[in-house]
N, CA and C atoms as an extended XYZ file, in Angstrom:
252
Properties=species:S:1:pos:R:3:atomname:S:1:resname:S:1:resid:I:1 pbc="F F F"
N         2.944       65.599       71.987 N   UNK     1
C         3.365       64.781       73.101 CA  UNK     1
C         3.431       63.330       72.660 C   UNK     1
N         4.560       63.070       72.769 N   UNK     2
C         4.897       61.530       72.122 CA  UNK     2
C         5.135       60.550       72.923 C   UNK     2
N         4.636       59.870       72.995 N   UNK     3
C         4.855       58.220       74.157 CA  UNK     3
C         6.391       57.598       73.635 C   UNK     3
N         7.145       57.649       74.440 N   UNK     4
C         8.412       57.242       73.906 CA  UNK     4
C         8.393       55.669       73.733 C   UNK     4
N         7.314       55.106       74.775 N   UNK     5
C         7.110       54.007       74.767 CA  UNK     5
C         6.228       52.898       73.319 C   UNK     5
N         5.659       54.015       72.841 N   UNK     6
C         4.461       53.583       71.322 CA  UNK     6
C         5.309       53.668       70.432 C   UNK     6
N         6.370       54.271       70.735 N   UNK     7
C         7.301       54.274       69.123 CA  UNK     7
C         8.649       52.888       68.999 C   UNK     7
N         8.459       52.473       70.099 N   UNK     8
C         9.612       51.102       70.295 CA  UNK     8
C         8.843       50.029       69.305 C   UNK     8
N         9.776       49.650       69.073 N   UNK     9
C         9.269       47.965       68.016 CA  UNK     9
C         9.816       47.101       69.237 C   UNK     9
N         8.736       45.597       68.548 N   UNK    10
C         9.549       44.931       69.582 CA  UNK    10
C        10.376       44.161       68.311 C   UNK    10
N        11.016       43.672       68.926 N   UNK    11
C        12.117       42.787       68.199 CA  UNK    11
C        11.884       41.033       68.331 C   UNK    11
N        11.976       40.684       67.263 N   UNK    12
C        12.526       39.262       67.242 CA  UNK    12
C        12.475       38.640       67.934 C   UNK    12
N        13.014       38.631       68.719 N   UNK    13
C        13.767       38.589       69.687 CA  UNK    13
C        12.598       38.256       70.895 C   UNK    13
N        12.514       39.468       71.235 N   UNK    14
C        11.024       39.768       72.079 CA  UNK    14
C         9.914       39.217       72.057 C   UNK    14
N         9.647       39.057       70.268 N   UNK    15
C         8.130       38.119       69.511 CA  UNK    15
C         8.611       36.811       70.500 C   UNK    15
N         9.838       35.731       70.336 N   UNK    16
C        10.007       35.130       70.432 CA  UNK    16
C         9.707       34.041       71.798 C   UNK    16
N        10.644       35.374       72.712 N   UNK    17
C        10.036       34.983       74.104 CA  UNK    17
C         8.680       35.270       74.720 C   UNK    17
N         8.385       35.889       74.244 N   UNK    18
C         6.846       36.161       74.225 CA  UNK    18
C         6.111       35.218       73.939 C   UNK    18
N         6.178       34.325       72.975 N   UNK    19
C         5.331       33.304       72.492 CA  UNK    19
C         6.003       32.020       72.649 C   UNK    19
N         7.385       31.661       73.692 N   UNK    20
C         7.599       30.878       74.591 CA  UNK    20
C         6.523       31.134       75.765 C   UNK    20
N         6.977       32.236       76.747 N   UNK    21
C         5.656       32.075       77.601 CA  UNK    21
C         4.513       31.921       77.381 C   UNK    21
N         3.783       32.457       76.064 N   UNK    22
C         2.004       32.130       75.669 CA  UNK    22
C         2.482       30.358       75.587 C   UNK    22
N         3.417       29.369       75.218 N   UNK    23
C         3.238       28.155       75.389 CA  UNK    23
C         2.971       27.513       76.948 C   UNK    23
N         3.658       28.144       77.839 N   UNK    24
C         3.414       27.849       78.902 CA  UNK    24
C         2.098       27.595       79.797 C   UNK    24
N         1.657       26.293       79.974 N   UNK    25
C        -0.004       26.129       80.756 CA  UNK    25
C         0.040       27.181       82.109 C   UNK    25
N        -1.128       28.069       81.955 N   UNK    26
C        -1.212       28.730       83.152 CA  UNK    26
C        -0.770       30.414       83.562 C   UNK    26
N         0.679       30.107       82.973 N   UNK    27
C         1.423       31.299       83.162 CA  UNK    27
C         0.934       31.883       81.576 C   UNK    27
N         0.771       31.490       80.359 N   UNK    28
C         0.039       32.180       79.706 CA  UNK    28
C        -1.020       32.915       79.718 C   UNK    28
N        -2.172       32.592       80.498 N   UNK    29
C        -3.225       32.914       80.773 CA  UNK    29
C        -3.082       34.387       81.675 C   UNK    29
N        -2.187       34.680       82.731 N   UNK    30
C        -1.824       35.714       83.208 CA  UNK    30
C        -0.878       36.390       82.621 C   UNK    30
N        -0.049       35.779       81.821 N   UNK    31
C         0.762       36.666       80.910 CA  UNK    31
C        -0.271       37.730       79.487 C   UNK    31
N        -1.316       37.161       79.641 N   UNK    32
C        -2.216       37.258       78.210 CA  UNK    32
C        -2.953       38.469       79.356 C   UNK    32
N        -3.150       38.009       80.192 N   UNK    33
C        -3.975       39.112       80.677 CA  UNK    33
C        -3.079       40.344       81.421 C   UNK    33
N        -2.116       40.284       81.933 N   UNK    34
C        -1.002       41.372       82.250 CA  UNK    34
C        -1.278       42.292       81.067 C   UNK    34
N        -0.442       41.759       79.778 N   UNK    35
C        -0.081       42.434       79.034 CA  UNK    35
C        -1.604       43.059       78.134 C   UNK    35
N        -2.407       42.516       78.141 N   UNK    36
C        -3.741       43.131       77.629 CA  UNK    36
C        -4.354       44.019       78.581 C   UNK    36
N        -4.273       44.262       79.940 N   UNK    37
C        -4.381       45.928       80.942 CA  UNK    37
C        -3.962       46.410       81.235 C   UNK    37
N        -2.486       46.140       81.171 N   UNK    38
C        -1.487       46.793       81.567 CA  UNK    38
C        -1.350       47.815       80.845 C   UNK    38
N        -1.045       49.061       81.480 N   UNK    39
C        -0.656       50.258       80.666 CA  UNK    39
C         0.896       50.476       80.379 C   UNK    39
N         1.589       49.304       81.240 N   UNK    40
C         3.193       49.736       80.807 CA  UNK    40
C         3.284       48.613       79.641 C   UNK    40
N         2.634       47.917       79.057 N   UNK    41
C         2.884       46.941       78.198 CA  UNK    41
C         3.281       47.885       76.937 C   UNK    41
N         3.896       47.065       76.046 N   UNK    42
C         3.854       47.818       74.608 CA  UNK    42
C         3.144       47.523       74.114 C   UNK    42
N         2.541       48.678       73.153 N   UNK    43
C         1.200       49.018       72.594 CA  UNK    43
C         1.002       47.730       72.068 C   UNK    43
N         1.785       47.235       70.786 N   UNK    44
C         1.834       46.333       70.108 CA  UNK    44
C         1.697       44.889       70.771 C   UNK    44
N         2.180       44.719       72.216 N   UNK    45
C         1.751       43.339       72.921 CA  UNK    45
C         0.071       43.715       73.431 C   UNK    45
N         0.430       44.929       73.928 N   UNK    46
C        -1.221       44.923       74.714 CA  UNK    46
C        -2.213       44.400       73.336 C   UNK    46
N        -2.234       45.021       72.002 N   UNK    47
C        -3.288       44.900       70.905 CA  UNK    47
C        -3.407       43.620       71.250 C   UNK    47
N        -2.081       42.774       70.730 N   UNK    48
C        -2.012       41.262       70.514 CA  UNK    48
C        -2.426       40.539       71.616 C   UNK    48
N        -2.292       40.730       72.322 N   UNK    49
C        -2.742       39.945       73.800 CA  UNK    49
C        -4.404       40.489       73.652 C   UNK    49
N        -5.214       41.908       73.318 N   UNK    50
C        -6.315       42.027       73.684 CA  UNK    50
C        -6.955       40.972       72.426 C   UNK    50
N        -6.730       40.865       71.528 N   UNK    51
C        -7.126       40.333       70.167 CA  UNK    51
C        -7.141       39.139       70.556 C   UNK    51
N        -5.983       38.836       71.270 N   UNK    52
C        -5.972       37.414       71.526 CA  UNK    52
C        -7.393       36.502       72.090 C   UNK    52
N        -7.557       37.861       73.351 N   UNK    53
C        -7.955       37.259       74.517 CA  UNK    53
C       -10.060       37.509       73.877 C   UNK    53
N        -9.853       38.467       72.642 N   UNK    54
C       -11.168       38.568       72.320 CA  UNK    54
C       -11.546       37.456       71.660 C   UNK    54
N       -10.310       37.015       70.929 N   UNK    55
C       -10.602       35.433       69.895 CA  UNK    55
C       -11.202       34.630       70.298 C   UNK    55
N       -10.406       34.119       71.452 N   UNK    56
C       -10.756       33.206       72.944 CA  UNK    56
C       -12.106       33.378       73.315 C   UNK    56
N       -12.699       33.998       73.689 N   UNK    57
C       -13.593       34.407       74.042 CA  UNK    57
C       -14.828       33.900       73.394 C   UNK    57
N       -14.553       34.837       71.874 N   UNK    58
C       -15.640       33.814       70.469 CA  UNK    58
C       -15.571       32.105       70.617 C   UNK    58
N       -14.264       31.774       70.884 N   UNK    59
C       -14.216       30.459       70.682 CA  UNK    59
C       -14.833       29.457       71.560 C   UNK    59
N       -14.998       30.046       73.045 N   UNK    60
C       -15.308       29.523       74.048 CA  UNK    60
C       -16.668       29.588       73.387 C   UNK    60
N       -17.522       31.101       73.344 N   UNK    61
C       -19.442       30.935       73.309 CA  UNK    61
C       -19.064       30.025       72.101 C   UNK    61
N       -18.843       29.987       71.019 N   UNK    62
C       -18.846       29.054       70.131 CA  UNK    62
C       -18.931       27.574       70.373 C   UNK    62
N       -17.397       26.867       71.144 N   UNK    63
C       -18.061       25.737       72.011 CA  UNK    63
C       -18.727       25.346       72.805 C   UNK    63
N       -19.430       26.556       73.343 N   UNK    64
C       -20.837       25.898       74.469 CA  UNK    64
C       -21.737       26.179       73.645 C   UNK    64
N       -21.843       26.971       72.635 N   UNK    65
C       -23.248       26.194       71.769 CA  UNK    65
C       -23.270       25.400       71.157 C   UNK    65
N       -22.150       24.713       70.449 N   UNK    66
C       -21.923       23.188       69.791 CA  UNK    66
C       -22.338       22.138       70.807 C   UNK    66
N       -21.993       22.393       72.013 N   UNK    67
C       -22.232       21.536       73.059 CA  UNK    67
C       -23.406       21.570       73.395 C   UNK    67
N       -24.302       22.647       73.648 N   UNK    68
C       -25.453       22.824       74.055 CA  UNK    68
C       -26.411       22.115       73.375 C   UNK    68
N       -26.090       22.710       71.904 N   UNK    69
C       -26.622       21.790       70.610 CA  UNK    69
C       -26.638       20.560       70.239 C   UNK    69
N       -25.596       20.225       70.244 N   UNK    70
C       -25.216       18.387       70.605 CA  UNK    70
C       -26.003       17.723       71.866 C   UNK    70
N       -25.951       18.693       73.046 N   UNK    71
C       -26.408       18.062       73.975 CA  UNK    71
C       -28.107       17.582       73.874 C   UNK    71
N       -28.332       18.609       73.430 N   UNK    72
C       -30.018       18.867       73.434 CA  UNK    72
C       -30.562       17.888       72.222 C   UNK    72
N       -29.833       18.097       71.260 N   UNK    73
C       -29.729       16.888       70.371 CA  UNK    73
C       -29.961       15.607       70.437 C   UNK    73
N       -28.853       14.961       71.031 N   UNK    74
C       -28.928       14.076       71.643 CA  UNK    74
C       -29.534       13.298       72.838 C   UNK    74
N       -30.006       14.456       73.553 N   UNK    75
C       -30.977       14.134       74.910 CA  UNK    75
C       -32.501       13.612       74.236 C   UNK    75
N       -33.068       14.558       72.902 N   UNK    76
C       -34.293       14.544       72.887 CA  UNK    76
C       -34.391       13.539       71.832 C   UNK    76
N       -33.335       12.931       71.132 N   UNK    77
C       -33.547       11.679       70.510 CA  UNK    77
C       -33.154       10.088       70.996 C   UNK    77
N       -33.033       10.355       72.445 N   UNK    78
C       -33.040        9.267       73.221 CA  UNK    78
C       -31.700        8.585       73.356 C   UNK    78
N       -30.750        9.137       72.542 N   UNK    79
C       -29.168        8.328       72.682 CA  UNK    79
C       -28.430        8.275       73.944 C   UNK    79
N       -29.067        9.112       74.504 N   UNK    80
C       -28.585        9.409       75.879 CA  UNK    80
C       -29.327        8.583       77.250 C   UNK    80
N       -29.946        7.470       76.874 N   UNK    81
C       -30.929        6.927       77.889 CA  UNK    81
C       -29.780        5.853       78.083 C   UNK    81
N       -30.437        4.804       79.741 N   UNK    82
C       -29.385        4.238       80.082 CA  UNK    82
C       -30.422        2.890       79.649 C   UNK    82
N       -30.102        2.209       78.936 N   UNK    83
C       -31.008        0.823       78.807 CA  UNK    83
C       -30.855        0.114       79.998 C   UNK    83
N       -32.109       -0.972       80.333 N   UNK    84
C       -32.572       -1.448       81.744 CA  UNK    84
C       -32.232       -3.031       81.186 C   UNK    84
């Protein structure tokens, strides 16, 4: 039983506009997530969109512990006080 749909490539073409809308503020973010649960997506966008959206993810905990770190950092060596 063959998914007629898993055996399509996308084209060029397709990559293209595809990664016009991922430029788009906003409408990327629901385009990234459509195509990463969607079951009518093609296989090959859903991966890329889930990969995407797992990257993202690392990158975000990644910057709140730089931040956290910096913050705490900086709080407990006093740079952060308001002089009187």
């Amino acid at each position: 039983m063959s998914n007629s749909r898993s055996s399509e490539t996308i084209s060029v073409g397709d990559w293209t506009v595809t990664f016009i809308i991922l430029a788009i503020p906003l409408v990327n973010i629901g385009a990234m997530l459509y195509w990463a649960f969607s079951g009518s997506a093609n296989p090959s966008k859903r991966t890329y969109a889930q990969a995407s959206l797992i990257l993202f993810a690392v990158a975000v905990v990644f910057y709140l512990l730089v931040v956290v770190v910096f913050g705490v950092s900086l709080g407990s060596s006093g740079a952060l006080t308001i002089p009187e």
